[in-house]
N, C-alpha and C positions, 0 to 999 in steps of 0.2 A: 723478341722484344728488346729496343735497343734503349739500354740503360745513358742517360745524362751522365756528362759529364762536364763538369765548371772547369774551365782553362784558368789561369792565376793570370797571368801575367802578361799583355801584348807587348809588341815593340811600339805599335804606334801610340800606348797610351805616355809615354817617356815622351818628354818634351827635346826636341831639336838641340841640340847640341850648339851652341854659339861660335861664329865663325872669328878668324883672328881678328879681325875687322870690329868684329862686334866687341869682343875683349879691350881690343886698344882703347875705344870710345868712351866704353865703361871704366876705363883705369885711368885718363888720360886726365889731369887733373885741370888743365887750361880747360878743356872743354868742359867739365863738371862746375868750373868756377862763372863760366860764362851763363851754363845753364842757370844755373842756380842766382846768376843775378837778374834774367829774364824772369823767372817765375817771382823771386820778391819784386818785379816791375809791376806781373800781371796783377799780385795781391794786391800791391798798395793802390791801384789804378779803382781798383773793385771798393777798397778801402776809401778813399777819398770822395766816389761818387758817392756813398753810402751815407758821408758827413755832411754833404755839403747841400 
């Protein structure tokens, strides 16, 4: 009789590890400033139809 036994831990449940590419993007603040005023575009865009 073969007794169960529960594993803990896989490698594939750990999430991908981020490439330097992906770090730069993420830290790169031109590009965070840029994002960041796209998305106050798409709100206010949502915002406006919503009043008008």
């Amino acid at each position: 009789m073969e007794k169960y036994t529960a594993k803990g831990y896989y490698e594939e449940a750990y999430p991908p590890m981020p490439t330097k590419a992906t770090r730069f993007w993420r830290k790169n603040f031109v590009w965070q400033f840029i994002k960041f005023v796209i998305l106050n575009f798409k709100v206010m865009r949502i915002v406006v139809r919503g009043h008008s």
